[in-house]
N, C-alpha and C positions, 0 to 999 in steps of 0.2 A: 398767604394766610388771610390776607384783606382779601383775594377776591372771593375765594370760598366763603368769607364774611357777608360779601353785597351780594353774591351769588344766592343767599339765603332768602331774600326778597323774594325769588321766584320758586327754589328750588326747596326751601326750608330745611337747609343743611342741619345736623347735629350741634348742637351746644358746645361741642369739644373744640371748635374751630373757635369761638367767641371768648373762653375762658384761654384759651392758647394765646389769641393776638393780647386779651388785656392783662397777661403776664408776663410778656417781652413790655409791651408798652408802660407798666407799673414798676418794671423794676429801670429799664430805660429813665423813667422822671427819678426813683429814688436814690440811683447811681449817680444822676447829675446832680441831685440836691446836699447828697452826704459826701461829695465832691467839688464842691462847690466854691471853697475856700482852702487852696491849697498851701495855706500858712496853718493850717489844724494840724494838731501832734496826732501821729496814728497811736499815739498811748493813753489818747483822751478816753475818760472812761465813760462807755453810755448808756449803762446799766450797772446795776448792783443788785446781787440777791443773794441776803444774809450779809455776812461777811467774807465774802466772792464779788469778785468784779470782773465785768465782760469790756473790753477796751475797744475802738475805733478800728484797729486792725483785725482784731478778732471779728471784727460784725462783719467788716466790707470782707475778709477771707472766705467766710460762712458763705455770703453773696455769692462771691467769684464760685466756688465750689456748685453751689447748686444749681446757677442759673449765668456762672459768667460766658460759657462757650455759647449760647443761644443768644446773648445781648451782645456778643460780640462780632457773631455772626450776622445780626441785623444789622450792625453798625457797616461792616461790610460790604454787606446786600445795598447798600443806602448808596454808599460811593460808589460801588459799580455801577449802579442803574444812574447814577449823576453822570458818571462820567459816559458812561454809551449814549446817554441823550445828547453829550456836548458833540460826541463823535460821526453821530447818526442827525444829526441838526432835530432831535425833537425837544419840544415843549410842552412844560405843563402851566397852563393860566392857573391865573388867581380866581377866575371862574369856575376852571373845572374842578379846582379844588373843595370850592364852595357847593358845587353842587355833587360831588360826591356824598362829603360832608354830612347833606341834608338829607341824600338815600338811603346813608348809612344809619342814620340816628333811631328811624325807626325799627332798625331790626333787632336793637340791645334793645332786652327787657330792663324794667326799672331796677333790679339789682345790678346787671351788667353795667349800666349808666352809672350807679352809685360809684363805681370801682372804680372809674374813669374820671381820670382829675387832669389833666393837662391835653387841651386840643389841640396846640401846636405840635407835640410829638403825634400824635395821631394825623395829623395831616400829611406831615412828613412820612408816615408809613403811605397812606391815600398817595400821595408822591409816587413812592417806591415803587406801587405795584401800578400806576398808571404806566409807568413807564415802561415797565415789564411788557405789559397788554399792549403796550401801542409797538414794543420790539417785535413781540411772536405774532401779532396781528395787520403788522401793515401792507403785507401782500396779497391779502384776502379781499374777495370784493362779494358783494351781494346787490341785486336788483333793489330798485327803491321801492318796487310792490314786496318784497320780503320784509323790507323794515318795517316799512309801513304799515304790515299785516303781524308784525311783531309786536310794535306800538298799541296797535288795536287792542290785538290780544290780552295786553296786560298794562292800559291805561290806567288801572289805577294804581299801580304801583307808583307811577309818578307823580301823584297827587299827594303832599305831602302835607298834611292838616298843620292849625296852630299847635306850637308845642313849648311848654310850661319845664322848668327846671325848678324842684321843689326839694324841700327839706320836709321833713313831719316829728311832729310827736304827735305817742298816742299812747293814750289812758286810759284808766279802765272803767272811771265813773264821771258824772259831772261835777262835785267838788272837787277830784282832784284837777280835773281840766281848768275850773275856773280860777285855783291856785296858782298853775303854770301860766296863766296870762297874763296875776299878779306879778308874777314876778319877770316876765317878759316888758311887761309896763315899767317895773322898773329898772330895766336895761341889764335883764340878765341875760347870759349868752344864748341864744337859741340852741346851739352846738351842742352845750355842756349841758343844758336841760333834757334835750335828748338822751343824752347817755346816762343821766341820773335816773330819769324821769320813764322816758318811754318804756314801753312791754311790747312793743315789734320787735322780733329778734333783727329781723334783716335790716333794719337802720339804724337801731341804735344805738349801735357800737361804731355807727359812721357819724355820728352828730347828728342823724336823722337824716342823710343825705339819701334821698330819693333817686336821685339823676333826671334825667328827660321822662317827661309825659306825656304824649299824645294828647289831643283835644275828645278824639274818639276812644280814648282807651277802653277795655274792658276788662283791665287789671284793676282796674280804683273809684269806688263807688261813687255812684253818678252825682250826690248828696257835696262830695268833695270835689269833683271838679266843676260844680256850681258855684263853689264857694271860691275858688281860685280864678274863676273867668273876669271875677269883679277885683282883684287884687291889682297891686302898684307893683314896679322891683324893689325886693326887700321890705313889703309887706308881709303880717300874717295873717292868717283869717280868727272867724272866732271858731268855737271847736265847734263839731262837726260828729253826730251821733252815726256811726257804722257798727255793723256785724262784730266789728272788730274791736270795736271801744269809741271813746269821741278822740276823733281828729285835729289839730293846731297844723296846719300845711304853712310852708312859709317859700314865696316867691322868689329865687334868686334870678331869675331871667324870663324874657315871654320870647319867643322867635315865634313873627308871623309864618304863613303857611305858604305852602308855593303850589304852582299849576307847572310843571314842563312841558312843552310842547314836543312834537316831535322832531322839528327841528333843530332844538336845544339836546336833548339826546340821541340824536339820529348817529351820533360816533362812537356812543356810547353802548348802543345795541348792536352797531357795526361787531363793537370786539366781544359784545358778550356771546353773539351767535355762533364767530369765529372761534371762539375759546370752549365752547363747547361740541366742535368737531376735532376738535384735537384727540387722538386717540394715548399719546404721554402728553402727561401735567409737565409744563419747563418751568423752572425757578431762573431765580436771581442768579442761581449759584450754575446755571448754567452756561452765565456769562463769566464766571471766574476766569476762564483759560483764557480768556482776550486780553488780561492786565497779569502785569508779575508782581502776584501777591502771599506775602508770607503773613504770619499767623501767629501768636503763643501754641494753636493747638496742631501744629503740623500742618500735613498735606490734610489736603480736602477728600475725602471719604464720598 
């Protein structure tokens, strides 16, 4: 699913492959979060409506039901592609992960970012399918004038600008804006003013959470990412008059930009070239029969 995800860089895959991976990944972190403490009674109760109560077992069942055979099956996918690397002596640095990472970031638009709250499971996926690509790939070889004329071709893919991790509100006039900074000033939650306060549908039911920005976007008006270039971490700006209403952006990360050389990806376009003569897509799950593995959900299909 991750490589049809970075595959998107070049190929501009359908959206269904991005909303897919951040729905294993999203329920992955909230499996481990509502699991997290395994002295909780599964009788606790974590809702109520009316006089009806929905209890701790009742939610994570709901979970397991709609979504447990695909998180479980990732979890899977994770220890087989571990264990073929121990078997097959490959490795994945802390480099490559890094710079996967950095490829991937800008191909989630600013909603897709929002969705995305935990990097360390997301690298661990970046793991999984590294591993995968360097199994079905390592026998394949290419001239260094093909890479090299691959590189060319699509240098700027690997030119990765600055990129801004932002929250927002946005409102509809400037005294309510100038209101919201009142009360920003006096150390109200940025989060919870969002969800009171803002009229963007698409973040303010997240606490305003934007996700990653581009330096170059041309999703968020140029007026606004003027106003963010000059920001701190965990600064806000002042508001910011848009199409839209006025702006409050608020800073949670800057990640400078990067240049890749061809060097630094030259292993990289190795397997993406090779992964695209392949005439069958192979998964994880094509490594199943190498290890004696059983399941809640039977044989493997």
């Amino acid at each position: 699913m991750l490589t049809e995800l970075r595959n998107r860089r070049l190929k501009a895959k359908p959206l269904v492959y991005i909303i897919g991976f951040l729905l294993v990944t999203n329920f992955l972190t909230l499996i481990a979060w509502v699991s997290k403490d395994g002295t909780q009674d599964s009788s606790e109760i974590v809702a109520t409506v009316g006089e009806e109560e929905i209890s701790r077992q009742e939610w994570l069942h709901a979970i397991e039901l709609s979504h447990g055979k695909e998180v479980l099956q990732n979890l899977i996918n994770q220890s087989v592609m571990e264990q073929s690397a121990q078997e097959y002596g490959l490795e994945i640095s802390q480099e490559e992960l890094d710079q996967e990472f950095s490829l991937l970031r800008p191909v989630l638009n600013v909603n897709d970012q929002a969705s995305l709250k935990d990097e360390e499971v997301l690298k661990e996926q970046l793991k999984t399918e590294l591993i995968l690509e360097k199994l079905i790939t390592s026998e394949v070889d290419f001239s260094e004038s093909d890479l090299q004329a691959y590189y060319e071709e699509n240098k700027s893919q690997y030119s990765i600008p600055v990129t801004y991790r932002l929250s927002q509100i946005v409102v509809a006039d400037e005294d309510e804006a100038q209101q919201v900074m009142g009360e920003l000033k006096n150390n109200s939650s940025f989060g919870a003013l969002a969800r009171e306060r803002s009229i963007d549908p698409g973040t303010a039911s997240l606490g305003g959470e934007l996700g990653y920005v581009l330096d170059n976007s041309t999703s968020v008006d140029e007026n606004v990412l003027t106003a963010i270039r000059s920001l701190k971490t965990d600064e806000w700006s002042q508001p910011v008059q848009t199409e839209d209403g006025f702006v409050i952006s608020f800073l949670h990360e800057k990640t400078e930009g990067a240049e890749f050389s061809f060097e630094d990806v030259k292993s990289r376009i190795e397997r993406q070239l090779a992964l695209e003569q392949l005439n069958v897509p192979v998964t994880a799950e094509s490594f199943w029969g190498d290890f004696p593995i059983s399941w809640f959900y039977g044989s493997m299909e």
